[in-house]
C-alpha positions, 0 to 999 in steps of 0.5 A, spaced: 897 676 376 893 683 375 887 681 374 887 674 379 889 680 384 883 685 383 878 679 382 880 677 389 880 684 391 873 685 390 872 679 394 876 681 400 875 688 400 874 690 408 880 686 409 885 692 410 891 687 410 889 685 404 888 691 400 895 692 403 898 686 399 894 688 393 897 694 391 904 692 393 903 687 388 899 690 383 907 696 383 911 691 383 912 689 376 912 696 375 918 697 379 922 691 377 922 694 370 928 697 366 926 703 362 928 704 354 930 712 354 931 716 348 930 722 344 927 722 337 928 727 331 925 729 325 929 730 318 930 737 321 933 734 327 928 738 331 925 734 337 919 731 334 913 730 340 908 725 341 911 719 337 908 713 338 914 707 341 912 700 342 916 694 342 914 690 336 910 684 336 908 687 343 901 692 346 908 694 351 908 702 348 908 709 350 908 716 347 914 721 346 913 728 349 912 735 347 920 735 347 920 728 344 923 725 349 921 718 351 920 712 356 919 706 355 918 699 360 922 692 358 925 687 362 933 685 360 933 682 353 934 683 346 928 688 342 926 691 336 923 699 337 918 701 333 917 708 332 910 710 329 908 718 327 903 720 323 906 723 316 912 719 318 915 713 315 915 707 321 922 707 324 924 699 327 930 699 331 934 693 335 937 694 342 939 690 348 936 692 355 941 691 360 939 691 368 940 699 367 936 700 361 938 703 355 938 709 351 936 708 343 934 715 339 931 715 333 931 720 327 924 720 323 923 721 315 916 724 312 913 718 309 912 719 301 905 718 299 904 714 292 899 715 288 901 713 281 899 705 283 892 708 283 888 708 277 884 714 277 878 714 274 872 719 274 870 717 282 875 719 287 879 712 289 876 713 297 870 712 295 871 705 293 876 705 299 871 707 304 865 704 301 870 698 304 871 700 311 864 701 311 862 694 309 868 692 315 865 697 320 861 691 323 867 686 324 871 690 326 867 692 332 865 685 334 872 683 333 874 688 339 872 682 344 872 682 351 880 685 354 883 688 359 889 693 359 893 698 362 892 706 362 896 711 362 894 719 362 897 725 362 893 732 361 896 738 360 893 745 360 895 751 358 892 758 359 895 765 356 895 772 354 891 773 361 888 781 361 891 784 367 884 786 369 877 783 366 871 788 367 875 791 372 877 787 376 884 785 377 886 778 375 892 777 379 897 771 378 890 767 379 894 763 385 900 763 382 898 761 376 902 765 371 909 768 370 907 776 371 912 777 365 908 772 360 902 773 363 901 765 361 901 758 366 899 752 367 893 751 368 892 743 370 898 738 369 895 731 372 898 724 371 894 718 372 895 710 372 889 705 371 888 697 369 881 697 364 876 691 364 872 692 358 867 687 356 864 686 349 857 681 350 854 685 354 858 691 353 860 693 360 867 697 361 870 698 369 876 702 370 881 702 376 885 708 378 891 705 382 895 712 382 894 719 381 898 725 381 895 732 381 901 738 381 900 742 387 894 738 390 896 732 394 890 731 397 886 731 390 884 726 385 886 726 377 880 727 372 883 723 368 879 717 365 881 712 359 874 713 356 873 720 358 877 720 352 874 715 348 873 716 340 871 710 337 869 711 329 867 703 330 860 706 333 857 710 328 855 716 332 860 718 337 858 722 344 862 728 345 858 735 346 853 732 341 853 727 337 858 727 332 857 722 326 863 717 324 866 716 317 865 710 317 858 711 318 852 708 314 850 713 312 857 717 312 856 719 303 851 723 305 854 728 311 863 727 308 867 727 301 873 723 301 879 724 297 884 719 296 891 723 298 896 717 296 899 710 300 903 709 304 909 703 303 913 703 310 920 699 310 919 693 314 911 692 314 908 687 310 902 691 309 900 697 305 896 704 308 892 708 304 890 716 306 884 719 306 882 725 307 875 727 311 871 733 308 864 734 311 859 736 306 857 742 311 861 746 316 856 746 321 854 739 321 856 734 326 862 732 323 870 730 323 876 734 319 882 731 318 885 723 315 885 717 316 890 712 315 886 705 312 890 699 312 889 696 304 885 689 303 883 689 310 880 695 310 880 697 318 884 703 321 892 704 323 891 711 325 886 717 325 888 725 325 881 728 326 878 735 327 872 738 330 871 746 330 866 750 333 860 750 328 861 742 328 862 741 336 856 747 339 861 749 344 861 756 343 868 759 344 872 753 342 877 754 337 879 746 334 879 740 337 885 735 335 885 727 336 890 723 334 890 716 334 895 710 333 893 703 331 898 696 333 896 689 330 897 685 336 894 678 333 894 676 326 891 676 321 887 682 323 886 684 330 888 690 331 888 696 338 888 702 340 895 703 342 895 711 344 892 718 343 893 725 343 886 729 345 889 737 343 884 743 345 884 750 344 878 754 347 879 763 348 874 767 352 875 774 355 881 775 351 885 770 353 886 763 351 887 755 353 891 750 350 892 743 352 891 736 351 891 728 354 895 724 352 894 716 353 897 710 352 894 703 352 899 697 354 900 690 355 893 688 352 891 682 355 885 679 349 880 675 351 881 674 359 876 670 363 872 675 368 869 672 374 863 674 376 865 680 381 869 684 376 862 688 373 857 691 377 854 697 377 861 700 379 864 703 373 870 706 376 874 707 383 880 711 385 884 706 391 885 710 396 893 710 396 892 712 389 895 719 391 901 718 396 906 715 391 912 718 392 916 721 385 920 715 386 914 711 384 913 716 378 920 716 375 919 709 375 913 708 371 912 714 367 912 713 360 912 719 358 918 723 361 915 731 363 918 737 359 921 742 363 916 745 364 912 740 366 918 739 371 917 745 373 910 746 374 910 740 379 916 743 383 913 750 384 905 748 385 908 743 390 912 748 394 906 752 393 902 747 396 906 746 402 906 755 404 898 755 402 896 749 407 900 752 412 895 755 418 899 762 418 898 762 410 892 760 411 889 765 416 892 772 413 888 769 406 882 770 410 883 776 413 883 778 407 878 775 404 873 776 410 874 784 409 867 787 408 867 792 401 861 796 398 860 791 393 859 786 398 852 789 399 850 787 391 853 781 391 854 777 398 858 776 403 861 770 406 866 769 411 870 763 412 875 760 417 879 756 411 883 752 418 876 749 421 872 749 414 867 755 417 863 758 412 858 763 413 854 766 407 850 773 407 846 773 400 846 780 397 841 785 395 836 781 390 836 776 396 834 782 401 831 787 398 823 785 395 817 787 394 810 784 393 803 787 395 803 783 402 809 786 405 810 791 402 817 794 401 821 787 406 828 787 408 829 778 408 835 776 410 837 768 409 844 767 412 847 760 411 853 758 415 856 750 414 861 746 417 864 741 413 869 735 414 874 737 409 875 741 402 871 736 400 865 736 404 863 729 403 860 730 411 858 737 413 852 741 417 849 747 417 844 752 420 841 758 417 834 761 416 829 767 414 829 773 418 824 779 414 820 784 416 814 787 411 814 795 412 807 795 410 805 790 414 808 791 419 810 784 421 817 781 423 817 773 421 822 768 421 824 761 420 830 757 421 833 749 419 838 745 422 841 739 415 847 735 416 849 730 411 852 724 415 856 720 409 857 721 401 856 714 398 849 713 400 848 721 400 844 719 408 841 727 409 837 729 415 834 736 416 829 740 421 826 747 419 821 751 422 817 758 423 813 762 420 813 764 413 810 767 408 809 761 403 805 761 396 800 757 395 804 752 390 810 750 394 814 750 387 814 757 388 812 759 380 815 766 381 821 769 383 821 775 388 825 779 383 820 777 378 815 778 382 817 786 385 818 788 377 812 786 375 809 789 381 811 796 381 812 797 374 806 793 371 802 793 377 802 785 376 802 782 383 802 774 381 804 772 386 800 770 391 801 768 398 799 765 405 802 764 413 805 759 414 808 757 421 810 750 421 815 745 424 818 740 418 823 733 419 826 730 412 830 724 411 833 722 404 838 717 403 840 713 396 838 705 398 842 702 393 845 704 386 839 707 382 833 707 388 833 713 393 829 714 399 826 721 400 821 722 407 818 728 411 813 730 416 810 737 417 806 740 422 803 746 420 798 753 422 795 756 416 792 763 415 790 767 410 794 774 408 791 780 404 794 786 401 796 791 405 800 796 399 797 799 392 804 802 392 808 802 384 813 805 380 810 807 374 804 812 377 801 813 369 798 807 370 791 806 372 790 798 372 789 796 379 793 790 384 788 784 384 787 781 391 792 776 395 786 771 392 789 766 387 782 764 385 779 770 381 773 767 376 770 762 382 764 762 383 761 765 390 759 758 394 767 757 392 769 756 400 774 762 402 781 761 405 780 760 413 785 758 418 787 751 419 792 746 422 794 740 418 799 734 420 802 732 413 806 725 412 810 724 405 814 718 402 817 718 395 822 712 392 825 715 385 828 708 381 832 708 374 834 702 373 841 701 370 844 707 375 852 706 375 857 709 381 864 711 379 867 711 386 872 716 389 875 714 396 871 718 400 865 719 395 860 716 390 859 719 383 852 716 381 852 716 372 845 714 370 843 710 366 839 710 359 833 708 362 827 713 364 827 716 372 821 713 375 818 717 382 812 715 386 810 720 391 805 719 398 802 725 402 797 723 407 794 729 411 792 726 418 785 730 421 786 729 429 793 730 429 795 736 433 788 739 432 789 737 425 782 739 421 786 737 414 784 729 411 786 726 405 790 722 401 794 723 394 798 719 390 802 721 385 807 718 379 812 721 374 816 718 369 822 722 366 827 721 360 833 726 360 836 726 352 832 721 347 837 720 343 835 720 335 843 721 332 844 727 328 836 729 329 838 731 336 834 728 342 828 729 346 827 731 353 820 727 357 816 728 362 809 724 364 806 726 371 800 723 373 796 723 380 790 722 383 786 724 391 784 718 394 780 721 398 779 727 400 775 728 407 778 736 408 782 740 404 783 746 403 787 751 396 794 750 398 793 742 399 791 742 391 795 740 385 798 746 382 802 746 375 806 750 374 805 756 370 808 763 367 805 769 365 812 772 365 817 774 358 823 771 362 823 765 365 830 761 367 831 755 363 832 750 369 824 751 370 822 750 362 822 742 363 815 742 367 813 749 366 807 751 362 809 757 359 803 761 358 799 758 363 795 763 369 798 761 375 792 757 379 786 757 374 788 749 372 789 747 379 786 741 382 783 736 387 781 731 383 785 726 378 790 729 373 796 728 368 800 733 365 806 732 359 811 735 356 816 733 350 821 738 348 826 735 342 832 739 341 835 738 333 842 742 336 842 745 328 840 740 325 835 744 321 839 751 322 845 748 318 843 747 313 841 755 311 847 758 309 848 764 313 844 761 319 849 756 320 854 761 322 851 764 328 851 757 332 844 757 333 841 750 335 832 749 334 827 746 338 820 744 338 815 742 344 808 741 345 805 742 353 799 737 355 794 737 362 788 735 363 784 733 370 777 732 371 775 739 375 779 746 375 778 751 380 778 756 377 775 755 370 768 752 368 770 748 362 773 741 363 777 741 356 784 740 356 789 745 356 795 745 352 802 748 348 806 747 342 812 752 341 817 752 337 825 755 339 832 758 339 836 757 343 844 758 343 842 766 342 848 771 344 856 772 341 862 768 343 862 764 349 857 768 351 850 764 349 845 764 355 839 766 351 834 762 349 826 764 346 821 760 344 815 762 341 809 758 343 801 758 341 796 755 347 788 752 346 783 749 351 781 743 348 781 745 338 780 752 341 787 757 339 787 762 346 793 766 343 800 767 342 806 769 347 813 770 347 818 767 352 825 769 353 829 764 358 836 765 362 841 759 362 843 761 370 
């Protein structure tokens, strides 16, 4: 019925009435079942938490919770409960479910693994066990098929020993987060239920999330994604911070040993389990930890208890990772699915800790279903829009895991809190506070907001408004931003803002200012108009920061930054056409003019190297044209395609994903002579091809980028119209700049009006190489290798016509803890077979 009703859903989704019938009948068998109740124990008597509980011979199941408590849906009729945990014997009980349901409590005994039918030999009885299960992997993961099921996640994170104050600051309740005795409190409690389409040939998946519930947030939507927590060791490589490679592997003897920890006979099945012990060759290698539970002669998986640390997953500060899965055979001889999971992390900063997991259960598997056309396409998740008004009626009902009584707790307190949080008066003494001007607002920034009206209004601090550069001089800049936005969410929103400095050497005042709105959140249709006079540099991707700019000025006398006057009116449109194509359009009209130095002030006075000319160009040679006043009228067009782009779609927004495939652009920028006086002439194509993680398995991934572009006629130009790559000449750099910037290229020499192509490849081993030297792998680093490429067909500020490139290896992942934001790389640059020198680059992860 589900599925006949979501095909037909997709057809008729502009019917209001029809979404209506549709979630009514999509919960209503949810309702209409009775619930299987109990509590389940272990040998000790104590509650035994997560234990997986389905009704045998059906997908119908659940997990116990942390106090061992569990639900579980059955219409009236007689059953057989089966109880399954990891280390225990299986338990199967019979009871009768009346209309009222029915209570069934269970005490489980430690399974006692056997070792003496084994006959040991010199090899470990794993390997001939694993060499097996490697054989089947193949099979296995064919035999998956095509299926649908239901989905039920629950995630639960815990934060505790919070230090009163972190770097002076006090840290409060965190908004009612803690108890102020414990200094402990949760941190995120969410429940959510979906129905999972999934695909075998093509390999397609779809989920549909048809109730959410987020404590203390109504208005919210749950995080919780079926295959958000997917870990699948049927694929070889599996996707988490990096790739982690699977036991059941090809090449998995090369990176773990195994070790044969004895079988497992259960009453009442008819199959015996062998437990394997995982042990990864090396600690930092991207590997698991843990067991895994074999079903003997058919060699496939009926449970797996894993563990991933620190040095295997990179992710610094990271304690362990825990995942614990139960397997059910729900088709003989050997079909078997995934029944339930339990994802458990434990991650510290600051001196306090997070603990937490996600819990999911997969029932009422439907195999080998028929999907009619409309059920896949580029969505590949969607949130109903009356998925977070069910009331708590709904969610006794259906959840199949009963909250804990801190669970329980947490709803009522975070509710209640909600209710006092989004009442006007609450909110408007929160802002008050807020709103109050403090010293430290002049280093940090100051916002303002009106939390009611979804006001903001946003003042940048003192980096931002306090600058220098040999042009200006000492400047004040002032940026402020203010954004009215429809909801929490700002899906729809305006804004206005500008540029206010005044250079005191220069003794001018300049000024712009731009009016954005974004009209909607799925196509992304954005609309922005801007003008006045600034000063610009002459690449319009800004190359330097001002900061940089100012310390290397006043220090080293190194002025880099080179800049013209720009007074100019500007309108962008942009929107997303469809899934994977985007839009992008612009016209400027603009003045130019020519600025010079007008200070040789620095800080450091023993210096007695002199600021160069505001000139970009330095060696050109005397007939090359100086810079003079001009108009331009300039019109631009860019369309960027990835194919195979999907959209996860929320109720009032969409989520775009990506896809395997490489990013395309194509840029248009024609400048029209005649236009508003306009004396500027010519035509300029440009095409760029992107690839974000190539992936290459345990070697890591490349990053690529190809740019290419040509003038197609050019009638006039002047050296702000030209082709500019992006340079350095600085020790620091912020790594987002790293992709297409060459790091120990000047800043304007390599410019260009001709014919040009540029590439970049980084490969990121992510400790491929590094984890393998004792001592090394314990500091987490990760290596990486890069080569930088550009050629064109004349430059402006060099004679020799040979191409400039880069090679440089690097370290990245430098620091301690969580604390990781440092990166350097070591780089050798050429002219063609010619070595120029050697630099050092340190880059910022901001």
């Amino acid at each position: 019925m589900f599925t006949i009703a979501l095909n037909t859903r997709e057809r008729y989704v502009k019917n209001p009435l029809w979404r209506y019938f549709f979630l009514v009948f999509t919960l209503v068998p949810l309702f209409l079942h009775a619930q299987i109740r109990g509590t389940i124990l272990d040998e000790n008597k104590a509650p035994l938490p997560f234990v997986s509980v389905y009704l045998r011979n059906t997908t119908i199941g659940t997990i116990a919770n942390a106090d061992g408590a569990y639900n579980l849906p059955a219409a009236p009729g007689d059953y057989e409960v089966v109880f399954q945990y990891l280390g225990y014997e299986q338990l199967i009980k019979k009871v009768k479910v009346g209309p009222n349901g029915a209570r069934l409590d269970a005490q489980m005994k430690p399974s006692e693994l056997q070792l003496q039918e084994v006959v040991i030999t010199r090899e470990d009885p794993a390997v001939r066990i694993m060499r097996e299960v490697i054989a089947k992997r193949a099979y296995f993961k064919q035999k998956e098929g095509n299926f649908t099921c239901d989905a039920y996640v629950k995630g639960f994170y815990k934060i505790g020993d919070v230090p009163k104050k972190i770097f002076g600051q006090e840290t409060g309740d965190m908004g009612g987060i803690l108890d102020s005795a414990s200094r402990s409190g949760v941190l995120y409690l969410s429940e959510s239920v979906s129905k999972v389409y999934h695909q075998r040939d093509p390999l397609r998946h779809k989920e549909v999330m048809v109730s959410s519930k987020v404590s203390g947030a109504d208005q919210g939507f749950s995080f919780n994604r079926a295959f958000f927590t997917e870990f699948d060791l049927y694929n070889e490589k599996i996707e988490i911070e990096r790739e982690m490679l699977s036991p059941l592997a090809d090449n998995a003897f090369s990176y773990y040993d195994f070790k044969f920890k004895g079988e497992i006979r259960d009453p009442g099945v008819n199959y015996v389990v062998y437990k394997i012990q995982l042990l990864p060759k090396r600690s930092a290698d991207p590997t698991f930890g843990g067991h895994i539970y074999v079903v003997a002669d058919q060699w496939n998986l009926s449970a797996t208890d894993l563990v991933l640390t620190e040095n295997a997953l990179k992710i610094p500060g990271l304690d362990s990772m825990n995942i614990r899965q139960e397997f059910v055979r729900v088709a003989e001889p050997d079909t078997w699915r995934m029944l339930s999971q339990y994802t458990g992390i434990k991650f510290g900063v600051f001196g306090f800790n997070i603990r937490g997991f996600f819990n999911t259960i997969l029932s009422n598997y439907e195999l080998n279903p028929n999907f009619d056309n409309g059920v896949f396409n580029k969505e590949v998740f969607r949130i109903e829009k009356e998925a977070n008004k069910r009331d708590s009626s709904y969610w006794n009902s259906i959840r199949p895991i009963p909250l804990t009584q801190e669970e329980s707790k947490d709803y009522i307190k975070k509710d209640s809190l909600q209710t006092i949080r989004n009442s006007p008066a609450y909110l408007d003494s929160m802002d008050r506070k807020a709103n109050k001007f403090g010293l430290m607002d002049i280093v940090s920034g100051y916002t303002w907001r009106n939390s009611r009206k979804h006001l903001e209004l946003e003042v940048p601090g003192a980096a931002k408004w306090i600058q220098f550069n040999t042009v200006q001089g000492w400047l004040v800049n002032i940026e402020p931003e203010f954004t009215k936005s429809n909801s929490n969410q700002a899906t729809r929103f305006w804004k206005v803002g500008g540029q206010l400095n005044y250079g005191f050497s220069e003794e001018r005042l300049r000024g712009t200012a731009f009016w954005e709105q974004r009209f909607e959140s799925n196509f992304f249709t954005r609309l922005r108009v801007e003008g006045g006079v600034a000063a610009r540099q002459f690449n319009a991707q800004e190359p330097i920061g001002p900061m940089i700019n100012g310390i290397y000025s006043l220090w080293l006398k190194r002025n880099y930054m080179k800049l013209y006057e720009k007074t100019y009116g500007r309108v962008e449109f942009g929107r997303v056409l469809l899934p994977g194509l985007s839009v992008g359009a612009a016209a400027e009209y603009a003045q130019r003019s020519a600025l010079i130095n007008n200070t040789d002030y620095n800080l450091n006075k023993k210096l007695e190297r002199a600021y160069t000319s505001n000139r970009p160009l330095t060696n050109v040679e005397p007939s090359f044209p100086d810079f003079v006043s001009h108009e331009v009228a300039l019109f631009q067009v860019q369309l960027n395609y990835r194919p195979g782009e999907k959209y996860s779609q929320m109720p009032d927004f969409r989520l775009y994903e990506g896809s395997a495939w490489p990013s395309f652009s194509l840029l248009y920028r024609k400048a029209v002579s005649g236009v508003l006086g306009s004396d500027i002439a010519y035509d300029y194509l440009q095409v760029q091809v992107q690839k974000r993680e190539l992936k290459m398995g345990l070697f890591g991934y490349s990053n690529l980028l190809l740019r290419a572009g040509a003038f197609l006629q050019k009638e006039r130009m002047e050296f702000a119209d030209y082709h500019h790559l992006r340079g350095n000449r600085v020790l620091v750099a912020p790594t987002q700049d790293h992709a297409d910037m060459f790091f120990l290229a000047p800043y304007y020499a390599y410019s260009t009006n001709s014919r040009f192509v540029e590439a970049h490849w980084e490969h990121r081993l992510q400790g491929w190489l590094f984890d393998k030297i004792p001592g090394v792998r314990k500091l987490g680093l990760a290596e990486l290798i890069g080569a930088k490429f550009y050629q064109a067909d004349e430059y402006a500020d060099t004679p020799r016509q040979q191409p400039y490139w880069e090679t440089y290896v690097g370290i990245d992942n430098i620091g301690f803890g969580p604390f990781r934001a440092l990166r350097a790389d070591f780089v050798w640059n050429f002219i063609g077979k010619e070595y120029q020198s050697f630099g050092v680059v340190l880059g910022l992860g901001l």
